[in-house]
Each structure stands twice: as structure tokens, then as C-alpha cells.
N, C-alpha and C positions, 0 to 999 in steps of 0.2 A: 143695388149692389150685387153682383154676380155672387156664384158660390165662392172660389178660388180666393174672392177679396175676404169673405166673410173668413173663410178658413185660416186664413192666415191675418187676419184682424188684430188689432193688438190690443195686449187686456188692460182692464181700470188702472195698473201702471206697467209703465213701459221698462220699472225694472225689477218687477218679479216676473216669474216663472211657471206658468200653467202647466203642470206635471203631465196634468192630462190631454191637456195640447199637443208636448211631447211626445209621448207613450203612442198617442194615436196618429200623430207625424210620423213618426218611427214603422210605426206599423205601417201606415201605407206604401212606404216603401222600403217596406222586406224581402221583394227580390232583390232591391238595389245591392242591401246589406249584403242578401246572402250572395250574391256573386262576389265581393269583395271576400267572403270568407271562405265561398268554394277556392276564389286564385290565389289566397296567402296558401288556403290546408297545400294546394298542390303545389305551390313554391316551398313548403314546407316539405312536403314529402319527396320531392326533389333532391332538397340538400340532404334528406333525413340520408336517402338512399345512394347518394354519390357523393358523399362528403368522406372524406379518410377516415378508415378505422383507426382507432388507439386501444392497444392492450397493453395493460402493464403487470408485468412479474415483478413481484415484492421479495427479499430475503432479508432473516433478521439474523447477523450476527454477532460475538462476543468474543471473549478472550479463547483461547485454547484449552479443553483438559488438559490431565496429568496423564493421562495415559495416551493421549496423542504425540506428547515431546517425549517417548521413550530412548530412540534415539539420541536424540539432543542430550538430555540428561544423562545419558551412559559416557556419551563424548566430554561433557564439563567435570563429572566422575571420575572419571578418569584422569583428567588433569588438574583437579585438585586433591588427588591421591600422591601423583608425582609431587607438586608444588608444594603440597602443605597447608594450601589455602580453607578457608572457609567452606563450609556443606554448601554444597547448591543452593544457589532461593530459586526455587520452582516457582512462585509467585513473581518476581523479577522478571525470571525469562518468559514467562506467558505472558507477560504485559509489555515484555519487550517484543515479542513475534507480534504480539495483537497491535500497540500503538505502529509497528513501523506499517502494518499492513492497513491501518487505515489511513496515517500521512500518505504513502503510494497511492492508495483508492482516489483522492480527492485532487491529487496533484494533475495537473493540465495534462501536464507533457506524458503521464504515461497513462492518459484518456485517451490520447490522440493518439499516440508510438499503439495502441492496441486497434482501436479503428483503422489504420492505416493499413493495418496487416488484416482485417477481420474480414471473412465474406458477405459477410452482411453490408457493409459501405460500399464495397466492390460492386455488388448486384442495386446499391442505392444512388452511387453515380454513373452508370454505364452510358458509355457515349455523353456525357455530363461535360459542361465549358468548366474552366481551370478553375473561375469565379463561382461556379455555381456548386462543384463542388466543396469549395472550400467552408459554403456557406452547409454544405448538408451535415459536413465534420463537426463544424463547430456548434450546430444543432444536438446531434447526437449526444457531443461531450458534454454542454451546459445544461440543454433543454430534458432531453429523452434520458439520462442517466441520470440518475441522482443518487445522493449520501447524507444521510439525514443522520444524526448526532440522538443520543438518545436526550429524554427527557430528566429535568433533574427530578421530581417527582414520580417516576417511571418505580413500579417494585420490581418488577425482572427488567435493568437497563440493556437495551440492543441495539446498536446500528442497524439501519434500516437501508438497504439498498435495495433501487428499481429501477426498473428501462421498459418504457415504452417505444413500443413497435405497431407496423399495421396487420402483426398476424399474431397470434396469441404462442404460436410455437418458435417463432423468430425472438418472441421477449422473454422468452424463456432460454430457449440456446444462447444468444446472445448475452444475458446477464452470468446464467453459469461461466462462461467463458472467460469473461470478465475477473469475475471474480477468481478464477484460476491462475488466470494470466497475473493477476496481484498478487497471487497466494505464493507464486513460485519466484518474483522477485523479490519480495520481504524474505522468503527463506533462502534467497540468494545471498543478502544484503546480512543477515545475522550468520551465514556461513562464511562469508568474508571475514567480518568482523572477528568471529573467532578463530580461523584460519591466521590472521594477523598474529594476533596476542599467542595463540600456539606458535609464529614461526618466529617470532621474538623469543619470546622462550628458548626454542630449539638455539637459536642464533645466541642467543647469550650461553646458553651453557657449551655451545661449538667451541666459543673464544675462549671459554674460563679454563678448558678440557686442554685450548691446546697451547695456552699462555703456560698451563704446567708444564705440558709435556716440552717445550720449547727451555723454561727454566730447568728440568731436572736434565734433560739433552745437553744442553751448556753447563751446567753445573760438573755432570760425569767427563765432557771434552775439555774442559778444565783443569778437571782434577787428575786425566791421562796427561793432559801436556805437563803438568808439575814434575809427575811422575817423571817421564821420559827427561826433564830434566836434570831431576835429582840423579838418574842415572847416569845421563851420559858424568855429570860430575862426579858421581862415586866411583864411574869406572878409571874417569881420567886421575882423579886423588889415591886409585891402587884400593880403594875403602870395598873389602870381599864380604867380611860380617859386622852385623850392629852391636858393637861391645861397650858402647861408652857408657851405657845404662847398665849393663849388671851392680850388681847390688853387691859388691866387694870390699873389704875392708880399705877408707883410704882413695876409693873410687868418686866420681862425680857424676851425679844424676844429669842428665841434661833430655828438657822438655824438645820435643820434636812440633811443636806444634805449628811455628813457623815454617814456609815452605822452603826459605831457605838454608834449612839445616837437614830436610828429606835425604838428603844426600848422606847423610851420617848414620841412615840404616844401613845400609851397605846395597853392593851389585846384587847379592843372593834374594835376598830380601825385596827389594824395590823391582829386581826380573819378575818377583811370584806375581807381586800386587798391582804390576801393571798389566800384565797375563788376565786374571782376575779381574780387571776393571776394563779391559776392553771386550772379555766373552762373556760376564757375566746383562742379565738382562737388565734395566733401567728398572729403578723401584721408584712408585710412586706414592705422595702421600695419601690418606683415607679419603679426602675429600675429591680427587682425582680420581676414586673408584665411584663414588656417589652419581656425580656427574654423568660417567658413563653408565649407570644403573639407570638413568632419568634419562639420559636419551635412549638406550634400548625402547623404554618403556614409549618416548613422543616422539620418535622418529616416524612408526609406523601408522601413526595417527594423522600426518600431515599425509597421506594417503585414502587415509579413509571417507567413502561417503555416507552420510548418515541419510537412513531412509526416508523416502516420503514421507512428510508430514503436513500438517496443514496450521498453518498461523492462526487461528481460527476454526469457531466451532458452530454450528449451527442453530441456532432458536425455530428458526423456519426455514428451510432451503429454497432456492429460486421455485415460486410454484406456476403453475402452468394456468394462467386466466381464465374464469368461469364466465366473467361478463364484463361487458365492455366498456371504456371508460369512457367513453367518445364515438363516434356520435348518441346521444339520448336517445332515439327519436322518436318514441312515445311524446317527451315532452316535449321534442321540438313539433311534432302534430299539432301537440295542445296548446301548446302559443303558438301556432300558426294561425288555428281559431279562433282564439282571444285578439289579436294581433287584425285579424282581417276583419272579425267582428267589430273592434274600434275602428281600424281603418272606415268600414262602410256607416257606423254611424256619425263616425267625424263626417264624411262627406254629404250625407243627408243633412246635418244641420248649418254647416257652411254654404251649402247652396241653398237652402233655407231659407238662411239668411240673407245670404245676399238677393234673393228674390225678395224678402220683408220691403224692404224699401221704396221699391218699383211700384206697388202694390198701392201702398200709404199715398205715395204720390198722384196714383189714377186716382183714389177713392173720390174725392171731389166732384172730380170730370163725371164721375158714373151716378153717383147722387142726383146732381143736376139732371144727367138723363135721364 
């Protein structure tokens, strides 16, 4: 029996496993192994080294201070001074700035309406097909951006926003920016909305202002046409003074209050009061002055802009990446090793094996000789 048969002989059963058959198999062919582990470590270190970087900038955000809506608050102050309304709820509107600016954050269309315009996609599709841009957009908005919801067991709760990029200063601009770009539509969106209700306001008391002034305007051109009436007929009846009323023994009181008895003040009389009612000025009732007290006051407010603020406050700011999220390549090394080290011992006992059997077969032939 040759050596080669002997070695690969098989033991008292053919389905256990001589450890130490193995081990010393193994060993004999440990270059084999180790070239299998030198060509994964360097396909390893390969990708390790030309595979895309990924950095991601985190920011944790929250509702807004009080001392950030200063603004804001002087503007609803103000118009619930005019109105009469309720104190401000400063808790309301920070939760109103903060929920609308995180519904904006997660919404598709204003992921994309900011990619669209951002230098960062411009420098990411350049020279890029219609198709393949549209594939790097939609990357961006679902993959590379995110909006994470705080936790319910969270003790300080924050929305978490992040954007990875292949440069650690790119996922930092581009997330501030971001988040800017949202910060100043939500404070678009609650400037509308109170711009509305303010011009409602102004608009209803315009009507109410001048529904008076329209009634007490007719009311006086009414009471001049009466007027001119009763005159022209006191002049034509000869009637010079109002005597019917003196208080004379045997005399008759008679009420003027119908307008068709004005005429029975006489021409002296009804010349003054119509004189009188076309130069004197229109009086109006109390509530006619209110009104214009209240739009002095919101007229110049539908003018006003209230200053930058931000819907939000910070927990953490966009930070600037210390280490990288992607590629490992320490680790990708070390399974590269691991990974080639199996590879070459897989392939040492497959072929092994499959020599085992050739072996078994000759042994016969070689005894006999």
C-alpha cells in the first residue's frame, strides 16, 4: 500500500471523524488555505477601500421656547386685546409651530420641491439620464434622509433627523438646510393662517362700520327730504309760525310726530331745521366708534411682519460626523480572513474528498501487488 493510500485510509468506521486526520490534512495544506485567505483579505481590502463612503449628521429636535415665539406672541396679544378674546396659550401655538413643522419634514412632496432646488442633487445628477436621476431623488428623500418619531419611553422625547452623504461636511450642510428650508414653510403656513382670521376680522368690522354709516347717511337724507317737504307745504298753506301748540287758554295741543303734520311748524321754523340737518355732521351711535377704535388698532397689523423665528428648538443641532457609518473596513478585513480562511478549508476537504474514493478503489489492485 503506498503512502498517499495509507493517508487517506479510512478508519474502523467510515462514519466517524479522525479529528486528528483532519488537523493534520489541514495542515498539509496550509498554503493552499492561506492563498485563499491572502485573495478574500485583498478583495476585501478592495471594497474596504473603493466602496462609497456614508456619513450621517443626526439632529434632535422639539417644540419651540417661549422666548423664541416673542413675536408671534405680541401679534396674538395684540389681537386678543382688540377682540376680547381669551389670553394666548403659548403651549397651543408651540405645539402648533412644532406639529406643523414636523407633518412638512416627512411629507414627500416637500423632500423633493427641496432636492430639486438643493446643490447637492445638482452636483449628484450631473450629466445623469432622466431615469437615473429620478432614481438618485428618490434615494435621497426615502433612503439618505430620515425622521425618526421619538420614543414613547424616551425621558427627554426628540425627533431625530438625519441625512447621510459620501462626505461628512455635505451631511451636515445639507441637513441644516433642510431643516431650514421646513422651518420657514411651517412659519409660512401659521402666518397665513393667522393673517386669515386677522383679515376676517378686519373684513367683518369694515361691513359692520359701514352698514352704520350707510344706515345713519339714509336715515339724515330721509329726514331732510321730510323736511323739504313739510316746507314746500307750509309755504304753499301761508303757515309762517308754529302756533297750534302754545299752551293757551281753550287752545289744542297737537303731537307733531307724524310727518305728515311737519308742516304745521311753520316756514320759520322748518327753514332753521332744515339748514341744521343738511350742515350739521352725521352722529353716530357708540358702537360705530368701537369699531373704528378696533380697526385703527388691526388695520396696521395686517402689514406687519413678525420676525424670524424658528418652529423649533434644538436638543442637538445638525453635527458634523466624527466616524463613518460605512464602509467598516476593519471589519470588512476581518471577514475577509475569516471568509477566505473557510473558503480554503472548504476547498481542502472537498477535494479530499473527492480524492477519498479513487483511493478506496485502487487499494485492492495495490495489496495484490
Amino acid at each position: 500500500m503506498t503512502q498517499s493510500a495509507l493517508q487517506y485510509a479510512p478508519s474502523r468506521n467510515d462514519d466517524e471523524i479522525d479529528l486528528l486526520e483532519l488537523f493534520r490534512l489541514l495542515w498539509q495544506k496550509k498554503i493552499v488555505i492561506l492563498a485563499f485567505v491572502l485573495a478574500a483579505t485583498l478583495l476585501a481590502l478592495a471594497y474596504a477601500f473603493t466602496a462609497a463612503e456614508k456619513w450621517t449628521s443626526v439632529a434632535y429636535v422639539r417644540a419651540p421656547r417661549v422666548e423664541q415665539l416673542k413675536a408671534y406672541l405680541e401679534q396674538r396679544r395684540a389681537l386678543a386685546r382688540v377682540t376680547g378674546n381669551k389670553p394666548v396659550d403659548i403651549a397651543a401655538l408651540s405645539n402648533k409651530l412644532f406639529n406643523d413643522f414636523i407633518q412638512l419634514s416627512v411629507t414627500e412632496q416637500v423632500k423633493h420641491a427641496f432636492f430639486l432646488g438643493s446643490p447637492y442633487y445638482k452636483s449628484q445628477t450631473q450629466d445623469a439620464e432622466e431615469q437615473s436621476s429620478r432614481s438618485v431623488l428618490q434615494r435621497l428623500a426615502d433612503k439618505d434622509l430620515q425622521i425618526k418619531a421619538p420614543g414613547k419611553n424616551e425621558i427627554s422625547p426628540s425627533y431625530t433627523l438625519s441625512f447621510t452623504a459620501a462626505k461628512a461636511g455635505d451631511a451636515q450642510r445639507v441637513l441644516t438646510a433642510y431643516i431650514d428650508a421646513v422651518n420657514k414653510q411651517a412659519l409660512a403656513l401659521v402666518d397665513r393662517e393667522f393673517g386669515d382670521s386677522l383679515n376676517a376680522g378686519v373684513l367683518s368690522r369694515q361691513a359692520e362700520a359701514s352698514d352704520i354709516e350707510f344706515q345713519v347717511e339714509h336715515a339724515r337724507k330721509r329726514y331732510i327730504a321730510d323736511l323739504e317737504a313739510a316746507l314746500s307745504t307750509a309755504r304753499n298753506a301761508g303757515i309762517k309760525e308754529y302756533t297750534v301748540g302754545q299752551h293757551l287758554p281753550g287752545s289744542a295741543v297737537i303731537e307733531l310726530r307724524n310727518v305728515d303734520r311737519l308742516f304745521m311748524l311753520g316756514e320759520k321754523y322748518l327753514s332753521a331745521e332744515l339748514a341744521t340737518a343738511k350742515e350739521s355732521p352725521l352722529l353716530f351711535p357708540p358702537r360705530y366708534y368701537e369699531l373704528t377704535r378696533e380697526l385703527q388698532m388691526l388695520e396696521p397689523m395686517l402689514e406687519y411682519q413678525a420676525a424670524p423665528s424658528d418652529s423649533y428648538s434644538y436638543q442637538l443641532a445638525p453635527t458634523l460626523p466624527l466616524s463613518r457609518e460605512a464602509p467598516k473596513r476593519s471589519l470588512i478585513v476581518v471577514l475577509g480572513v475569516i471568509l477566505g480562511g473557510m473558503l480554503g478549508c472548504g476547498w481542502v476537504l472537498v477535494t479530499a474528498a473527492l480524492r477519498r474514493p479513487k483511493l478506496q478503489d485502487t487499494k485492492p489492485q495495490g495489496a495484490a501487488a
